[in-house]
C-alpha positions in Angstrom: 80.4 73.8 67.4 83.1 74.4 65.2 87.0 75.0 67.0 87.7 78.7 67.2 84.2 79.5 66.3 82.3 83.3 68.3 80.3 80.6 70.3 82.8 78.1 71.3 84.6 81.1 72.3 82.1 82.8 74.5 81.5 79.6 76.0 85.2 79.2 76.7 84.9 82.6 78.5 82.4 82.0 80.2 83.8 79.2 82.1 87.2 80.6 82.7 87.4 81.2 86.8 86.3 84.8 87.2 90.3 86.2 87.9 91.9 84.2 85.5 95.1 84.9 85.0 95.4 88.2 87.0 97.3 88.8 90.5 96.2 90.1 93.8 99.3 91.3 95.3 97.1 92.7 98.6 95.8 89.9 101.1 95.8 89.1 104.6 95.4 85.8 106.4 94.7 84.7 110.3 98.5 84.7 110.6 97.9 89.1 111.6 94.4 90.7 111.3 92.8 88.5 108.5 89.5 86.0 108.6 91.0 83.7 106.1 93.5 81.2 107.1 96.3 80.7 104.7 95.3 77.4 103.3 91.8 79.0 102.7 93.0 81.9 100.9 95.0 79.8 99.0 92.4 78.0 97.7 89.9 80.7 97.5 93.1 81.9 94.7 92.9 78.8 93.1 89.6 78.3 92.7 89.4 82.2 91.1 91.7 80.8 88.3 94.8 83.9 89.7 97.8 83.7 88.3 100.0 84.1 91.4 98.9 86.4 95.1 100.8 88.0 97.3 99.9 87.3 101.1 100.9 90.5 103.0 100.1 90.0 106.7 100.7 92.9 109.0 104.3 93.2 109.9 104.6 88.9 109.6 105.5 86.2 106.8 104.4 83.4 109.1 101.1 83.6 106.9 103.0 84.1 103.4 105.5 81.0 104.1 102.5 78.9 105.3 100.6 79.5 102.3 104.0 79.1 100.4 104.4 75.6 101.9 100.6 74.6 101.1 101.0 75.5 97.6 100.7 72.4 95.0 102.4 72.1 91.4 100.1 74.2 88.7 98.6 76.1 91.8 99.0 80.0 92.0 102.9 81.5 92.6 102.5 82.7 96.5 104.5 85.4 97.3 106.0 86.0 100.2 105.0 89.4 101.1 104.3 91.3 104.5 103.0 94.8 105.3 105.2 96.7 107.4 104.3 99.6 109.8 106.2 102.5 108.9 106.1 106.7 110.0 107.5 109.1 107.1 106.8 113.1 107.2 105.3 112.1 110.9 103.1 109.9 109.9 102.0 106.5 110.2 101.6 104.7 106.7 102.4 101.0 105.6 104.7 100.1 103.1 104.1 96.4 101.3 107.1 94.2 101.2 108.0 91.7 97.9 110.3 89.0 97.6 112.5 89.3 100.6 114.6 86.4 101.3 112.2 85.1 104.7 115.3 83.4 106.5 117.5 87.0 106.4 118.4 87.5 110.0 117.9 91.6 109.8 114.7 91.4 107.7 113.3 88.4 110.5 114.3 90.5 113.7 113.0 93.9 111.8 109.8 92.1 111.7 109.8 90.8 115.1 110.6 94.3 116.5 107.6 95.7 114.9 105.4 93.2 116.5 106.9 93.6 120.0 106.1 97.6 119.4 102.5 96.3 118.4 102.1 94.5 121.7 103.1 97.3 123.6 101.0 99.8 122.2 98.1 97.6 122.9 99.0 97.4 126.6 99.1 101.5 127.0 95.7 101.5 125.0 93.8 99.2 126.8 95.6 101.6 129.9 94.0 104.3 128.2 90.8 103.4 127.9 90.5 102.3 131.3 91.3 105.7 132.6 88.5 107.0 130.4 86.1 105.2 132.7 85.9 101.6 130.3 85.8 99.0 132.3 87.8 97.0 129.8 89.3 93.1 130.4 92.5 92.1 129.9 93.6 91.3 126.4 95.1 88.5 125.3 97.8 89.3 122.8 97.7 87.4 119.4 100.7 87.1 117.8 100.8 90.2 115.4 98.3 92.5 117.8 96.5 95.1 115.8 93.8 97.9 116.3 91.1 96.0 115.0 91.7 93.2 117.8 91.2 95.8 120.5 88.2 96.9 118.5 87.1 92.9 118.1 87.8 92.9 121.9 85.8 95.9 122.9 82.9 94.6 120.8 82.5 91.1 122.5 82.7 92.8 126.4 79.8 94.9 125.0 81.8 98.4 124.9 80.9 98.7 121.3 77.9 97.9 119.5 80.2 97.2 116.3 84.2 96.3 115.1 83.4 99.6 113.5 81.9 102.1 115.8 85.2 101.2 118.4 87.3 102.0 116.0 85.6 105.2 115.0 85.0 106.7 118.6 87.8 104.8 120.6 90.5 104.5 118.8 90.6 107.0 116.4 91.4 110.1 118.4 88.2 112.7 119.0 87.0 112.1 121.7 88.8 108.2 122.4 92.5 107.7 122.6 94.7 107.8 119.4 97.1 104.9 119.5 100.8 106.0 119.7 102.7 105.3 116.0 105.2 102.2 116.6 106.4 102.4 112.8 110.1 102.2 111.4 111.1 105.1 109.3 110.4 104.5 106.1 114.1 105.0 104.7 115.2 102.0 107.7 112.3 99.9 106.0 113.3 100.4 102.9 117.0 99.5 103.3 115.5 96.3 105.7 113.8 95.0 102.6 116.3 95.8 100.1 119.2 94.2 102.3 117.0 90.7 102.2 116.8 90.5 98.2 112.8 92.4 97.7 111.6 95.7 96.8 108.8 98.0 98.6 105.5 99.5 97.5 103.7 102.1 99.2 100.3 101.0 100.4 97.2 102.5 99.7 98.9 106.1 99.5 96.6 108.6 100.7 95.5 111.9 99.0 98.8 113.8 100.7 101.4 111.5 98.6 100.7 113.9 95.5 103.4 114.3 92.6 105.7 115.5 94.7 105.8 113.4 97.6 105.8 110.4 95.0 109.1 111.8 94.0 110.7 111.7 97.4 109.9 107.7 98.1 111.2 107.2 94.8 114.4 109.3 96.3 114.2 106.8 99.1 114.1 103.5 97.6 110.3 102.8 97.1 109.9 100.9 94.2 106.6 101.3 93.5 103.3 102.6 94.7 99.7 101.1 95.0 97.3 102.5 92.5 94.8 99.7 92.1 92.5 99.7 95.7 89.3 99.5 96.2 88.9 102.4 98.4 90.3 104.3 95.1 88.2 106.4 92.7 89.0 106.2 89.0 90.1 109.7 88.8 92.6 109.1 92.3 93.8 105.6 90.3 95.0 107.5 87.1 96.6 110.4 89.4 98.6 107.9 91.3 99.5 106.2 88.2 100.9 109.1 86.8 102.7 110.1 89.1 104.4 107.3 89.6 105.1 107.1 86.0 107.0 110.4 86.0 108.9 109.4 89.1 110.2 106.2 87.9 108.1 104.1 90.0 106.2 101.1 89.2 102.7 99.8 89.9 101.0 97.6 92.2 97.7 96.8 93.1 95.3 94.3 95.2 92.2 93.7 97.3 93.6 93.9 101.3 91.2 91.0 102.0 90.9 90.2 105.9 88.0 88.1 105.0 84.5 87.9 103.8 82.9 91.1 102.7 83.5 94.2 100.2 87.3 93.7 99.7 87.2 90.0 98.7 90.5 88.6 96.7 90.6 90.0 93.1 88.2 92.6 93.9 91.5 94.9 92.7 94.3 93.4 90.8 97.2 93.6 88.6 97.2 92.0 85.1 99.6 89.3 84.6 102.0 91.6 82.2 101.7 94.2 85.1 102.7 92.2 87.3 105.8 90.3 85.3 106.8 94.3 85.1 107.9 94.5 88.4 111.3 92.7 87.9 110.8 89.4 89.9 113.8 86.6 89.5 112.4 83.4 89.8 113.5 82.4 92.9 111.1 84.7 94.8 108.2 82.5 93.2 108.9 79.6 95.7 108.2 77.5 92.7 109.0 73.5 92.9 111.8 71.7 91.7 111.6 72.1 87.2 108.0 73.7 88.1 107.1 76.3 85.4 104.7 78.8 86.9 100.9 77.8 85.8 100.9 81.0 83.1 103.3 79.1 81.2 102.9 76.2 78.8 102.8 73.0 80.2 102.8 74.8 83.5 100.6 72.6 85.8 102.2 69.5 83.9 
């Protein structure tokens, strides 16, 4: 067939990797809560033809630099992300983390602080539970301990038929326990992440972060807030993106994989233009020595 021609193009289509060229700036490896181990998720990304992905384990980079290390010239820019536990307006929410410098002292024992506030709210839950009559084992801690391993935990001592009916009628509140928040206030989070060189996005904001509220972590330092997630309507993805147009804020989006199932990489993304739009300098790409990225000419040379 001719060069250039509607077939040769379809055909060319056709055989471009299913994500090509787009970022998922949402994923989560073994390193906290995830399934995938960072070398799998890495290639998993390059196999799916992205661009770059940001690996956001919970309140960790060991996942993000592992990844970063594993990367190969012309594969996908890893970002070293992490999602960190925060409380605003009383709440617990989690704020995603881009581009901090991994070896800043402050940023590192932020991090570490979090995760020592994890392993202690395990301790009282599993305390908790036991009082409510379950006869529950010991836990042993992993290193970023999360609700879903108490769940995991539950499920394989044959408390809970499923990861998801623990969560729902343990550890949820009702008639369970609620776990106690452990976050940082948003505004120390903010200034944490800032101090190391990266920027913040609110996670999957939920339907109380209205215009007005999107205002106030604009106030506050957030950069940007995530629109694109699955969980997300159409209608709820346009809302968010407006309001964070008329706050100043910009845009992210991604999958938050843990592993095989509904949420797998790409299933929400950014386009590559989105993503440039969020002011990276190169240096946060954890590119090679005279490496261009892969979306540039001669990229994977």
């Amino acid at each position: 067939m001719p060069k250039g021609s509607p077939f040769t193009r379809m055909c060319q289509l056709l055989g471009r990797p299913r994500h090509a060229g787009r970022v998922d700036m949402h994923l989560h490896t073994t390193a906290s809560d995830g399934s995938y181990t960072p070398a799998q998720l890495l290639d998993i990304s390059r196999r799916s033809g992205f661009s770059a992905i940001a690996v956001t384990d919970h309140d960790t980079i060991d996942g993000a630099l592992l990844a970063s290390r594993l990367r190969r010239v012309g594969d996908p820019v890893v970002i070293i992300g992490a999602e960190l536990s925060i409380t605003w307006h009383g709440r617990d929410l989690h704020l995603l983390a881009y581009g901090a410098d991994p070896t800043h002292g402050g940023y590192c024992q932020g991090l570490a602080d979090l995760r020592q506030r994890r392993a202690g709210r395990l301790v009282h839950a599993v305390e908790q539970l036991r009082a409510r009559g379950l006869a529950v084992p010991d836990l042993d801690l992993p290193p970023v301990p999360g609700r879903r391993h108490l769940a995991m935990h539950m499920v394989e001592h044959g408390l809970a038929p499923s990861i998801q009916v623990a969560i729902r009628r343990w550890l949820l509140g009702g008639a369970g326990i609620r776990l106690e928040p452990f976050g940082m206030p948003l505004e120390q989070a903010v200034a944490m992440v800032r101090a190391a060189g990266g920027f913040t996005s609110l996670a999957h904001p939920p339907e109380w972060i209205d215009a007005a509220k999107t205002r106030e972590l604009a106030d506050a330092g957030v950069a940007a807030i995530e629109a694109e997630y699955p969980d997300f309507s159409q209608k709820r993805i346009l809302q968010l993106k407006t309001n964070a147009a008329a706050a100043g804020l910009k845009v992210t989006g991604g999958s938050d994989c843990h592993g095989p199932g509904p949420r797998v990489p790409g299933t929400k993304s950014l386009e590559l233009e989105q993503f440039l739009d969020l002011g990276w300098k190169p240096h946060q790409w954890g590119l090679h020595a005279e490496e261009k990225p892969c979306w540039e000419p001669f990229g994977k040379s």
